[in-house]
C-alpha positions in Angstrom: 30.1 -40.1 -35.9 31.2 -36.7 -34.2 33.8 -34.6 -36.7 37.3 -34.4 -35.1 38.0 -32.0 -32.4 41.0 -29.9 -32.5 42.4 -27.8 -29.5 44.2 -24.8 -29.9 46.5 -24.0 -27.2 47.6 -19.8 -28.0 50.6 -18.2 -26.9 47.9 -15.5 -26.5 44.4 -14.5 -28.0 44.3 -14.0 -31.7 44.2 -10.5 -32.2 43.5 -10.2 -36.5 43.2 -6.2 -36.4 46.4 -6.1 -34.3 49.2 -8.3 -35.6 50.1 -11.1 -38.7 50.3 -14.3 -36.3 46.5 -13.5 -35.3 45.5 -12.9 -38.7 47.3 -16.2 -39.4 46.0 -18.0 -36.7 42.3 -16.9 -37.5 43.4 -18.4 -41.3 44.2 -22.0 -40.3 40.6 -21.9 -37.8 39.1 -20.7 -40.9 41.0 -23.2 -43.5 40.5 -26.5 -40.2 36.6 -25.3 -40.1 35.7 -25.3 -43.3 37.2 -29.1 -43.2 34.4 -29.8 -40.5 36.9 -29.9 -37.5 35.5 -29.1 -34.1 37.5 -26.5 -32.9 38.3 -25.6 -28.8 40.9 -22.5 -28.1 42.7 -22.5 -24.6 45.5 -20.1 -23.5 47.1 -19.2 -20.3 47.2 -15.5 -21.5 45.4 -12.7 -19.8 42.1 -11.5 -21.9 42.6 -8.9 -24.7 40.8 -5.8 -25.7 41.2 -6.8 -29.6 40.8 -10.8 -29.2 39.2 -12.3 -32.6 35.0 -13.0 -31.4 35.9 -16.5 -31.6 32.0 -16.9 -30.1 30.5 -16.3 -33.3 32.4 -18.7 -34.7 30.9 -21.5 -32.5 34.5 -21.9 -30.8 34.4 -22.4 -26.9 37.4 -20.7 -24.9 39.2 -21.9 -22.3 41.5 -20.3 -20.0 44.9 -22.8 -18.4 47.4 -22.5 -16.1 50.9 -22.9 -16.1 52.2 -25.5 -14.3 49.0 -27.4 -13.3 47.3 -30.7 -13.3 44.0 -29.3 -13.6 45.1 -29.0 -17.3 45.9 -32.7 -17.4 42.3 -33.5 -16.2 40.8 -30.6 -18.5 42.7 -32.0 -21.9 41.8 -36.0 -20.9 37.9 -34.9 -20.6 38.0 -33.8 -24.1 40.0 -36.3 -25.4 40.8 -34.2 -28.6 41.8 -36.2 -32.4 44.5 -33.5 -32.4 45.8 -30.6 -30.8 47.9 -26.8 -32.1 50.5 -25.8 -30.3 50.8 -21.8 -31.1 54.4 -21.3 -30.9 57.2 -23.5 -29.6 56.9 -21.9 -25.9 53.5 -23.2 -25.5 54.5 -27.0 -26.9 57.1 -26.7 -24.2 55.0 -25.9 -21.5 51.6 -28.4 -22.2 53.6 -30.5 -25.1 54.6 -33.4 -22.3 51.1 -33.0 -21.2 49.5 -33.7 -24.0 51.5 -36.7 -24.9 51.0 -38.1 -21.4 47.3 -37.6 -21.5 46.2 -38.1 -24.8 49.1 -40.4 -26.2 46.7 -40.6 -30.0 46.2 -37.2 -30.3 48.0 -35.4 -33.5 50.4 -33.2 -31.6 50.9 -29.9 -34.2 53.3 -27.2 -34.1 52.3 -23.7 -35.5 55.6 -21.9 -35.5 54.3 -18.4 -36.6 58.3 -17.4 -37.8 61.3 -19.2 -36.8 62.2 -17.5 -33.5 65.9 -18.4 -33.4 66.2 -17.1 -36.7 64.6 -13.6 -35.8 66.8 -13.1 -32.1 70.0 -14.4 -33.9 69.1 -11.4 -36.7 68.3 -8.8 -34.3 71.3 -9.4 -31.7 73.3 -8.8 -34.8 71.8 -5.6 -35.5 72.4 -4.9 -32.4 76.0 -5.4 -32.0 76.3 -4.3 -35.4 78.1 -7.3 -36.7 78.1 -9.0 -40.0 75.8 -11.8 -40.6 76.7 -15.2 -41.2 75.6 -18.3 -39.7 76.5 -18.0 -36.5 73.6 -16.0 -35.9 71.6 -19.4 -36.3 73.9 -20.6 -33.2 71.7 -19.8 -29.6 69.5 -21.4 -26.9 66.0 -20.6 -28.7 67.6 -22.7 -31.7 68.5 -25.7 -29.6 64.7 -25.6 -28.0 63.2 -24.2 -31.5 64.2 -27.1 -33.3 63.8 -29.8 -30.5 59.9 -28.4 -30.7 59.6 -29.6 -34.2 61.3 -32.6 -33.8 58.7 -33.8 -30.8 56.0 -32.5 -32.9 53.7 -34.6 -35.3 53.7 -31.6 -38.1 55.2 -28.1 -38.0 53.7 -25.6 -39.8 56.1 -23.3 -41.3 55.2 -20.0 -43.1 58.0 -19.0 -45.0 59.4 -21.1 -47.9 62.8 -19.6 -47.0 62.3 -21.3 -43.5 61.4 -24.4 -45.0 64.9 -24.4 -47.0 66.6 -23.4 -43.8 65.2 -26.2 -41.3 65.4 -28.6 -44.2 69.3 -28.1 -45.4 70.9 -26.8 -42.4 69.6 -28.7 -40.1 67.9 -32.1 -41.5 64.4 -31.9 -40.8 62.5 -34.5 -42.5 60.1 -33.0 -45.1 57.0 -35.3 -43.4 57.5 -33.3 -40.9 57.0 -29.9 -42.3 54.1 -28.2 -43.7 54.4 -25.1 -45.8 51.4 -22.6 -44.5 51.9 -19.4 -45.5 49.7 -16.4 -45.0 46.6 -16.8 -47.4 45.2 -14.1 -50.2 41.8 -14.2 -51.6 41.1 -11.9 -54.8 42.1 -8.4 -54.0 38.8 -6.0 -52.7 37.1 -5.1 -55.5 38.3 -2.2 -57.4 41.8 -0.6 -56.2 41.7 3.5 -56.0 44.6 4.8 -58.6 47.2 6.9 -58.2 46.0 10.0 -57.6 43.6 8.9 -55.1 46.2 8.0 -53.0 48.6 10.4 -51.4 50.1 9.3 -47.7 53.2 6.6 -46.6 51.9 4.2 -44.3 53.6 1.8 -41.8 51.8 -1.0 -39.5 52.6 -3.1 -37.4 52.3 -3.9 -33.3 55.0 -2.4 -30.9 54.9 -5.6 -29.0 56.9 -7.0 -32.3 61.0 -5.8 -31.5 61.1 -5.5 -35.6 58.0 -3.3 -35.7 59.4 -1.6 -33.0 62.9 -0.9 -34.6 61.3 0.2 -38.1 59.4 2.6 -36.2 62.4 4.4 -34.4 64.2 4.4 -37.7 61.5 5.7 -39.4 61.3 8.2 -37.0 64.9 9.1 -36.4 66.8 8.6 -40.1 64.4 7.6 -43.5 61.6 9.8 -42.4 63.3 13.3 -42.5 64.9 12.8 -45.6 61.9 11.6 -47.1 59.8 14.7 -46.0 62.5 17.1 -46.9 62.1 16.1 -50.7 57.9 15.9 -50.5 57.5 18.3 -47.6 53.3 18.2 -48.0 53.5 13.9 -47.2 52.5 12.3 -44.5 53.7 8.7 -42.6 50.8 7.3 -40.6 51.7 4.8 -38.5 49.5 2.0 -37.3 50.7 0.3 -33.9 48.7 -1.1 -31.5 49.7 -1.1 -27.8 52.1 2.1 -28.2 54.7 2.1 -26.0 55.1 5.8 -24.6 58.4 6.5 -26.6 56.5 5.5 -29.9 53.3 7.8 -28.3 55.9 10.6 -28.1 56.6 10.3 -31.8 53.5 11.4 -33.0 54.3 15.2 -34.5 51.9 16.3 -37.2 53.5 19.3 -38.3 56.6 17.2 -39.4 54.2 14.4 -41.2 54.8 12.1 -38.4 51.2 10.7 -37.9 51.0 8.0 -34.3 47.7 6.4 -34.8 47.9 3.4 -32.4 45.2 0.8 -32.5 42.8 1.5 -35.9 39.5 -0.4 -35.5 38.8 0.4 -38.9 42.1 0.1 -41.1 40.3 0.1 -44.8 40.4 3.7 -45.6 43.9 4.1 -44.5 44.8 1.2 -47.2 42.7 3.0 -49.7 44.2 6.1 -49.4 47.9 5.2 -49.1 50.3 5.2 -52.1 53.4 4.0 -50.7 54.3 1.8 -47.7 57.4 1.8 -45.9 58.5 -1.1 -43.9 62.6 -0.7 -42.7 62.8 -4.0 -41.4 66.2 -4.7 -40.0 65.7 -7.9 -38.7 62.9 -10.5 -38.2 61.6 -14.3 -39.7 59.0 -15.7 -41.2 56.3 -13.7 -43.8 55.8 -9.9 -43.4 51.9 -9.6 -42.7 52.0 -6.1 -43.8 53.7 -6.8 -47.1 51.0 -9.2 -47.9 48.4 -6.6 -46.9 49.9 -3.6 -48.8 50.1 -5.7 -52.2 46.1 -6.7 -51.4 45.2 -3.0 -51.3 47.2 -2.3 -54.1 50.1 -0.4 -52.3 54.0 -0.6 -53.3 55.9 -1.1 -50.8 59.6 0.0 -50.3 61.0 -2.6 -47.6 64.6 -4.5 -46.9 66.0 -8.2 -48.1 64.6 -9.3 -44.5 61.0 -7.4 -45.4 61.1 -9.7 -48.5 62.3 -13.0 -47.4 60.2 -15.8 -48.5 58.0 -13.7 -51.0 59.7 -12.9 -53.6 63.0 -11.4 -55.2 63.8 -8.4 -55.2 64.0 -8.0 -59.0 60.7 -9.1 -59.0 59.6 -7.3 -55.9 56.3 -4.7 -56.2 58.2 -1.7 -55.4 61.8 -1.9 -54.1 63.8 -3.7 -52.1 67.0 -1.8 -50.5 69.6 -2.6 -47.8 71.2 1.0 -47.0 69.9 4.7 -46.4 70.3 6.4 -49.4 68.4 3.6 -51.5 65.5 3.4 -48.9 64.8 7.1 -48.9 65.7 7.5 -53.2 63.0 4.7 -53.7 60.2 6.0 -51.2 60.6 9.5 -53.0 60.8 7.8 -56.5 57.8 5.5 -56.5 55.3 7.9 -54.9 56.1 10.9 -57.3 56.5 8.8 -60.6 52.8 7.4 -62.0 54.3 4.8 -64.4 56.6 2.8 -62.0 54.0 3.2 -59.0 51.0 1.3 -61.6 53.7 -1.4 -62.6 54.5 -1.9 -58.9 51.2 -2.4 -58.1 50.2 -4.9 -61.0 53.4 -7.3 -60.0 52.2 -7.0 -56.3 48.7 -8.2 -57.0 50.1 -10.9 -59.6 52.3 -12.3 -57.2 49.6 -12.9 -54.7 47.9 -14.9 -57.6 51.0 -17.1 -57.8 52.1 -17.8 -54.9 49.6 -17.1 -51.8 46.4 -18.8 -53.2 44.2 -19.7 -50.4 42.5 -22.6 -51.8 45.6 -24.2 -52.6 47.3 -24.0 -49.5 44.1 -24.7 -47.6 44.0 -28.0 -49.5 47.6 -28.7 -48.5 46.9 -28.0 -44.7 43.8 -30.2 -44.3 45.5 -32.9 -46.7 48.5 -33.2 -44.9 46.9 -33.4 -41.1 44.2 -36.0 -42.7 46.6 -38.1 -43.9 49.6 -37.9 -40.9 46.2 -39.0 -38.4 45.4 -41.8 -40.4 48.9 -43.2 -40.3 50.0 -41.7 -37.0 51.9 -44.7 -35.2 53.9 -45.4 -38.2 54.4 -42.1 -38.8 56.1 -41.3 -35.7 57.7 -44.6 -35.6 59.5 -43.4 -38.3 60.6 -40.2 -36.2 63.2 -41.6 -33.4 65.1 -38.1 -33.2 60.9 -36.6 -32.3 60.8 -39.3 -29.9 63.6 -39.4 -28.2 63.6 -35.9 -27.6 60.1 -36.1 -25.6 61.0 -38.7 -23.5 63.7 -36.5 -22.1 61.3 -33.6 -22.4 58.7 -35.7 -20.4 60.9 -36.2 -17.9 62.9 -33.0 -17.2 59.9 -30.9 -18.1 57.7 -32.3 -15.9 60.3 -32.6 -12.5 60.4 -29.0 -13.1 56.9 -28.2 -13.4 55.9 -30.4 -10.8 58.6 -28.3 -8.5 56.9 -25.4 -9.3 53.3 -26.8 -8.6 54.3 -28.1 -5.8 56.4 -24.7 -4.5 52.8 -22.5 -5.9 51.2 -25.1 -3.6 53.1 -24.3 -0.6 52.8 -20.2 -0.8 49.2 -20.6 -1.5 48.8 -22.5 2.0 50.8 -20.1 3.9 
């Protein structure tokens, strides 16, 4: 008897060195493999420069189109046990596809971070209003939401997401999976104190957050910062720069614009603080994780540290205005004793509550025993299937209007 075959279909390529979601999505292949599933990866996305070598892991790639049948006849040929949707856009777009094609396959949401959550946050920073709950009120919520519903099993990376979808808006707990991002023991031995010396920021300026940090980096923590330890330096590790970020790069003010770092290790060896401004966002902070794993305090905001931990019992400190950001960054990488305790809480708090074996366990546990029950299980989920008979039925008169339409101009 073959193992089960799962297919992957990406929002784009996994890209590990580049961003969290492809580090996380390479963690459940990783986590799904070692469970002996078969695994197939299919995308409509354009190839990438920094895609994961998903050859060496034995995984064959396929490329799909939008809005075609020939996907239809592709998915029914392989006649998959289950299949990943990476992010809500995608189950939108092949979801109906999949159910009409393979009605027994497992149809799995990965959610990467809630996204109505992160463009409610951000259009408040934007129009600098206080948050309350109306900033959970907008389109992507209403499609967000209706995503997980249609979906077998959501996989939800934040514990503070997991709250949210569960008390504010009723989501059944069999529907949910907690998968957050995974930690093995930290690399070996750490470099101390004084082997360290720079700030670091990373994260991808495809990412509006990352993107945001970095301008106020740039533009109000960073000059302060330098004006009180005028021989640091911020590196800053974004890949695909746009040219305003490219512009930043000034060395003689500390202001270091890497871009893309193939190699990243020496950077978090050599680090001693890392700064992370986020002022909106969802889900886990890769970075956060990361820092703590190389043994780096981090100074970051109440969004920063959502879902990780408190910020009393944050490894570094956790600060909502100005003053407090730059005081802390200045603090912690000039003072030995608080930087060491720092560090010690970050890498006991990966212990307790990112422990890869454990959460791997969960994963495989879960989808095992949701496909070994599957018609009762979604029997027991009339909101799910309600909502994809509409889906079905909207979703594909419009798809089939644009077939048809991409038909049409071809022949002309």
């Amino acid at each position: 008897m073959k193992n089960p075959l799962l297919v992957i279909i990406g929002y784009v390529w996994p890209e590990p060195g580049s961003s969290a979601a492809g580090r996380h999505m390479m963690e459940i292949i990783q986590v799904l493999q070692s469970a002996h599933w078969r695994i197939v990866f299919a995308t409509p996305a354009a190839d990438s420069p920094y895609k994961a070598d998903l050859n060496a892991l034995n995984i064959p790639q396929q490329s799909i189109e939008l809005n075609s049948d020939s996907f239809d006849e592709w998915i029914c040929r392989l006649s998959p046990d289950a299949v990943l949707f990476d992010r809500f856009m995608m189950e939108e777009q092949f979801g109906w596809r999949v159910a009409r094609s393979c009605p027994d396959a497992m149809r799995i949401l990965d959610t990467e971070d809630l996204h109505f959550l992160r463009q409610g946050r951000e259009a408040v920073v934007r129009q600098k209003k206080s948050v309350d709950d109306g900033y959970l009120d907008n389109d992507i919520a209403l499609r967000e939401i209706a995503s997980i519903y249609r979906s077998d099993l959501s996989l939800i990376i934040s514990a503070r997401e997991m709250q949210l979808l569960k008390q504010d808006f009723k989501i059944p707990d069999e529907l949910l999976q907690y998968f957050p991002f995974l930690t093995e023991k930290s690399p070996g031995s750490l470099p101390g104190f004084n082997g360290r010396k720079d700030f670091l920021f990373i994260g991808t300026a495809r990412h509006a957050p990352n993107l945001d940090a970095i301008r106020y980096l740039k533009t109000t923590l960073w000059p302060a910062i330098r004006k009180q330890l005028p021989a640091s330096c911020l590196n800053i590790v974004s890949s695909y720069p746009t040219r305003e970020i490219s512009q930043m790069h000034k060395p003689e003010t500390g202001f270091n614009v890497l871009g893309h770092v193939e190699n990243i290790q020496p950077l978090l060896e050599s680090s001693r603080v890392f700064l992370a401004p986020l002022r909106f966002g969802a889900g886990l902070k890769g970075k956060l994780i990361e820092a703590m794993q190389w043994g780096i305090p981090s100074v970051t905001t109440a969004t920063g540290a959502e879902g990780i931990a408190s910020a009393d019992a944050w490894p570094g400190a956790v600060v909502d205005n100005d003053a407090a950001f730059i005081s802390a960054a200045v603090e912690i990488h000039v003072s030995e004793s608080r930087w060491k305790q720092a560090q010690k809480t970050g890498l006991d708090l990966l212990g307790q509550r990112f422990d890869a074996t454990e959460h791997s366990r969960k994963l495989s546990e879960s989808i095992s025993g949701i496909l070994q029950q599957l018609p009762k299980h979604r029997a027991n989920n009339f909101t799910g299937r309600m909502l994809l008979y509409h889906s079905m039925r909207s979703t594909e008169f419009m798809s089939r209007w644009i077939e048809c339409k991409n038909r049409k101009s071809s022949t002309n």
